[in-house]
C-alpha positions, 0 to 999 in steps of 0.5 A: 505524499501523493494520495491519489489513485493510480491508474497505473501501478509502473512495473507492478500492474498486478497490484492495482486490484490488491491496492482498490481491495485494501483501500475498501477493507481499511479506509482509515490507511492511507496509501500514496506514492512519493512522487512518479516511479518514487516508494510507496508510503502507508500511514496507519493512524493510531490513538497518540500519532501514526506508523508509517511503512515505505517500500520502493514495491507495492507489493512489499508495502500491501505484504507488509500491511497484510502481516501486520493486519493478520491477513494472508500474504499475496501469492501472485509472482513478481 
């Protein structure tokens, strides 16, 4: 998994922000891309292993952990 940040989010740059946001809230989440223009992967570390989601959209993937965290969903359009 490719944890380095990006400059650019391909097709979703709206996102960028709401990803820096998260990544502050909730270090211990770690979020990468499987390669250029690939899904988006969140690894969620628990007490006996980890939870991993994968969405080809950032922003289904930050949905998906604001849910899973209680938070509110994004209300930015596509």
């Amino acid at each position: 998994m490719n944890m380095r940040r990006p400059s650019l989010v391909w097709g979703e740059p709206d996102q960028v922000q709401r990803l820096r946001a998260f990544r502050a809230a909730y270090p211990p989440v770690v979020i990468g891309t499987l390669g250029y223009g690939g899904a988006w992967q969140a690894r969620i570390p628990e007490e006996n292993g980890e939870t991993v989601f994968t969405r080809y959209l950032l922003k289904d993937l930050l949905d998906r952990l604001a849910a899973l965290l209680g938070e509110p969903p994004d209300e930015g359009t596509r």
